[in-house]
N, CA, C and O atoms as a DFTB+ gen file, in Angstrom:
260 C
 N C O
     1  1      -3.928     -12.264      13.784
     2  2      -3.621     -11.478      12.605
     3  2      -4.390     -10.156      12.601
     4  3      -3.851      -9.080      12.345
     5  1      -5.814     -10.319      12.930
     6  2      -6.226      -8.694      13.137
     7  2      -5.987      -7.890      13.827
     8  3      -6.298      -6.733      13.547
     9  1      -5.373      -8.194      14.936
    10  2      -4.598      -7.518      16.175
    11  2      -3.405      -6.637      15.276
    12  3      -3.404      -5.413      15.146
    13  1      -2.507      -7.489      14.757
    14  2      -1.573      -6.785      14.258
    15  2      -1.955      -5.799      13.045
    16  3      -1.190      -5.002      12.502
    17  1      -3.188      -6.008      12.766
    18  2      -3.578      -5.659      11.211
    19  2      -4.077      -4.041      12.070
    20  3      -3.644      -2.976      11.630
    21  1      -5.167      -4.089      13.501
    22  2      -5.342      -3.005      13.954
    23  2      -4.231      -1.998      14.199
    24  3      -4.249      -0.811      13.876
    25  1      -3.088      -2.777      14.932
    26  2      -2.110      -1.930      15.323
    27  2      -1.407      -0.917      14.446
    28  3      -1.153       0.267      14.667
    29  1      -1.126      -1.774      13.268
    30  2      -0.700      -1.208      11.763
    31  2      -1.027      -0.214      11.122
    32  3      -0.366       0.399      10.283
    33  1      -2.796       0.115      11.765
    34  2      -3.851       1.015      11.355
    35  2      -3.693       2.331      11.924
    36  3      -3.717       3.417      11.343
    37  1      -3.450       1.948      13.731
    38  2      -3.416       2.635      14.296
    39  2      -2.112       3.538      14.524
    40  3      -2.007       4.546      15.222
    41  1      -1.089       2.855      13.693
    42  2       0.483       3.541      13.656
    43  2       0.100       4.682      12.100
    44  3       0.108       5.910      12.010
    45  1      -0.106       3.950      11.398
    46  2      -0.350       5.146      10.403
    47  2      -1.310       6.047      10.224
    48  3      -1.149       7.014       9.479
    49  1      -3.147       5.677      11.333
    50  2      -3.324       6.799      11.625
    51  2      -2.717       8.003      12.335
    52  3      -2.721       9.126      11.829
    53  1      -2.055       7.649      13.847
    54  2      -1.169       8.524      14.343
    55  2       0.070       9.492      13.467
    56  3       0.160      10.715      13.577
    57  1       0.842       8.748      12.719
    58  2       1.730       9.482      11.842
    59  2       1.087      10.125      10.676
    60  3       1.865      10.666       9.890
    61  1      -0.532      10.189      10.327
    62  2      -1.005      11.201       9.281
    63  2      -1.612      12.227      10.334
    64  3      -1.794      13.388       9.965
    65  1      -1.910      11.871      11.535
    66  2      -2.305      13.190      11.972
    67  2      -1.363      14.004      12.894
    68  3      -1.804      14.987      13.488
    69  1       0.238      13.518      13.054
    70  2       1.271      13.917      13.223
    71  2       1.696      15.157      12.396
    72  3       1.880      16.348      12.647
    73  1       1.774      14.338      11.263
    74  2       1.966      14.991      10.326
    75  2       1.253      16.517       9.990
    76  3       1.660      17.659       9.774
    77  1       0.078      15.889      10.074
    78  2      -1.401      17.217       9.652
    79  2      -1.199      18.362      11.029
    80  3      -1.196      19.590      11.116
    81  1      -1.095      17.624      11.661
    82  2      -0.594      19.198      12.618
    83  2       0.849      19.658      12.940
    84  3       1.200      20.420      13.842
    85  1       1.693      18.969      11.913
    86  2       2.611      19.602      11.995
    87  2       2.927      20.916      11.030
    88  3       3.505      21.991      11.188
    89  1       2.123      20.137       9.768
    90  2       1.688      21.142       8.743
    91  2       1.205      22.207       9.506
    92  3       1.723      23.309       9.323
    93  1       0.395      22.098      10.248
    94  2      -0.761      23.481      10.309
    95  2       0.227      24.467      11.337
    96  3       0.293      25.696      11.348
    97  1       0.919      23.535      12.138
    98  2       1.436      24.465      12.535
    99  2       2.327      25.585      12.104
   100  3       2.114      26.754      12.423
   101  1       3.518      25.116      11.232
   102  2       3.989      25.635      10.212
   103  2       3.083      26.449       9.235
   104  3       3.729      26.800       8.248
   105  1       1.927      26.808       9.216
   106  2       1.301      27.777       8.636
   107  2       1.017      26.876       6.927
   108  3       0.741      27.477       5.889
   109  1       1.171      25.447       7.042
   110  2       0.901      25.106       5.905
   111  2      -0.056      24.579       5.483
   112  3      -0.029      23.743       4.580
   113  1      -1.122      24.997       6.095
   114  2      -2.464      24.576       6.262
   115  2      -3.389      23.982       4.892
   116  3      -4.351      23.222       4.995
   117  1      -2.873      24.498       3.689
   118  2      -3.403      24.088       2.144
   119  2      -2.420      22.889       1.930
   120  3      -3.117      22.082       1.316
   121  1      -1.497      22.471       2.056
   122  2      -0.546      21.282       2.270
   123  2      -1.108      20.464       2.616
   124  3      -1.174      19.432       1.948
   125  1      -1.885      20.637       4.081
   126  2      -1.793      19.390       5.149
   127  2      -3.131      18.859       4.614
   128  3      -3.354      17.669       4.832
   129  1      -4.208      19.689       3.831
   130  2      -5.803      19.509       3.693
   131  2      -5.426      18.445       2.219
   132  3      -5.925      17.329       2.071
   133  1      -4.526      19.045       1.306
   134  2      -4.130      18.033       0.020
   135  2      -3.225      16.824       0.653
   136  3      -3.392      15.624       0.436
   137  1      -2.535      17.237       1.230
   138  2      -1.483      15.557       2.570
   139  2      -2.783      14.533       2.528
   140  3      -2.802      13.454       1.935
   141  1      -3.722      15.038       3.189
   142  2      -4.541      13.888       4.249
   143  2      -5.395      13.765       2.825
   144  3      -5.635      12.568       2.665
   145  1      -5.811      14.361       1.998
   146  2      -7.064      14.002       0.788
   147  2      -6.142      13.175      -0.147
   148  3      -6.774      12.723      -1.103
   149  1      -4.700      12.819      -0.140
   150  2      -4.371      12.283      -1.008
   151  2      -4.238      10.413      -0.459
   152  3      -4.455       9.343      -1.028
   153  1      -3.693      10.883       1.142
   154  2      -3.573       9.843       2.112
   155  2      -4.734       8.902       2.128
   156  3      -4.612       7.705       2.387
   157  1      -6.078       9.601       1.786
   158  2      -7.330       8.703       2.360
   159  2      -7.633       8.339       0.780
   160  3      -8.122       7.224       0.597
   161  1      -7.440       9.006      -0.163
   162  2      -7.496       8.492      -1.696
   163  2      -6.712       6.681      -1.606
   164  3      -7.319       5.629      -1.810
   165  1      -5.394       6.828      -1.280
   166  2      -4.788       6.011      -1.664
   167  2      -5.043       4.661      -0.272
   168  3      -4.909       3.455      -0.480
   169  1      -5.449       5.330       1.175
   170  2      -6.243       4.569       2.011
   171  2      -7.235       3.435       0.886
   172  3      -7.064       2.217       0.830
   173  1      -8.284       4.246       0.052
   174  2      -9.639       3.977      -0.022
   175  2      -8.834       2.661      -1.282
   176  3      -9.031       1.454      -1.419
   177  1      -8.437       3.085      -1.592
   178  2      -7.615       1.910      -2.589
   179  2      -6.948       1.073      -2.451
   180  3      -7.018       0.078      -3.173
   181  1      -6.044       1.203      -1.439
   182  2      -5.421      -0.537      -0.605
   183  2      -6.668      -1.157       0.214
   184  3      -6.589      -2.378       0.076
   185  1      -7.966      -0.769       1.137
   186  2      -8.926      -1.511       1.475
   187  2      -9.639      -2.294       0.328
   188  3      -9.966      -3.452       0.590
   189  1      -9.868      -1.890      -0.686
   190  2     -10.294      -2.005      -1.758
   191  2      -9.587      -3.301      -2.356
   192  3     -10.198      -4.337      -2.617
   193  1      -8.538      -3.154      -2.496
   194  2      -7.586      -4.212      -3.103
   195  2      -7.693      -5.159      -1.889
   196  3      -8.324      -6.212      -1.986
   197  1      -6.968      -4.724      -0.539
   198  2      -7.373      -5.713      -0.008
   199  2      -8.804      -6.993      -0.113
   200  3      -8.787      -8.218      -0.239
   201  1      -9.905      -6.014       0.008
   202  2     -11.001      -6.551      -0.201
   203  2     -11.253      -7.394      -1.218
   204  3     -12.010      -8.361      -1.131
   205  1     -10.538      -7.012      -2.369
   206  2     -11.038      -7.975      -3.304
   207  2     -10.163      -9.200      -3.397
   208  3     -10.323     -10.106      -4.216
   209  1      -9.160      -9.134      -2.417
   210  2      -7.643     -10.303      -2.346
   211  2      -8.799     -10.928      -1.396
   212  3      -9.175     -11.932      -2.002
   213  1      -9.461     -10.824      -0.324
   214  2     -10.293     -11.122       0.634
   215  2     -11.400     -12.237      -0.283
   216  3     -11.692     -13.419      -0.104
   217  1     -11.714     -11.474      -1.057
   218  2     -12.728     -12.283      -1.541
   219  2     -12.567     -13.278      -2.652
   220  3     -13.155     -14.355      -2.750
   221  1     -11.657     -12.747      -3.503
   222  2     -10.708     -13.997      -4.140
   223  2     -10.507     -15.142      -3.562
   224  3     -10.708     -16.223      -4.115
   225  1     -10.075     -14.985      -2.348
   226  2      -9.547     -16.316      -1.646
   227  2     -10.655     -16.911      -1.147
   228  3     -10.647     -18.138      -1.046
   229  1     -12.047     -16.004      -0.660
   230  2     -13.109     -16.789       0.125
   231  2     -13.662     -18.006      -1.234
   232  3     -14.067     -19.166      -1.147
   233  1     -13.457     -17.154      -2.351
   234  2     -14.583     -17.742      -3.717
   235  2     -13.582     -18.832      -4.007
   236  3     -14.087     -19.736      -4.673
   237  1     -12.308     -19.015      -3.703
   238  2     -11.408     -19.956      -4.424
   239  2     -11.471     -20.816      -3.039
   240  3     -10.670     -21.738      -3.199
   241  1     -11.838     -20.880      -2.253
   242  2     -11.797     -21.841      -0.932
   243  2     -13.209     -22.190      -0.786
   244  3     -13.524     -23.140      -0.070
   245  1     -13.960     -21.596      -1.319
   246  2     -15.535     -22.461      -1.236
   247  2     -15.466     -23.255      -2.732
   248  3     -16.115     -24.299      -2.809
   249  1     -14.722     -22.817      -3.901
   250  2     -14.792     -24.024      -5.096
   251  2     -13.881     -25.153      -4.730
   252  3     -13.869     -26.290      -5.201
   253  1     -13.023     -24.565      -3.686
   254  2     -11.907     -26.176      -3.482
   255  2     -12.719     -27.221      -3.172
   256  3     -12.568     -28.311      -3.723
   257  1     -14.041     -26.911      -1.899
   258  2     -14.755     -27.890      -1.220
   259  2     -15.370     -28.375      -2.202
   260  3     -16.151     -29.313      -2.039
């Protein structure tokens, strides 16, 4: 499962920095700097959620025992 979880990581890092230089190239360089600050906003918030789905389940599987 973390294999696929890396790969997953590594597809949507590639397509934000696809992206970010596609911007720049196009001269849209104030675009691509708000693109990627909004990208790692909403990054920092699915780890987050993840994390706490993570730990939900650890705290509900150590009260089962």
């Amino acid at each position: 499962m973390i294999l696929g979880e890396n790969n997953d990581f590594n597809l949507i890092s590639k397509a934000l920095s696809s992206t970010y230089l596609s911007l720049i190239e196009n001269g849209h360089e104030a675009a691509a700097q708000a693109s990627l600050g909004s990208a790692r906003a909403d990054f920092l918030k699915a780890v987050a959620h993840a994390s706490a789905i993570d730990q939900k389940v650890m705290i509900d599987t150590l009260y089962d025992r």
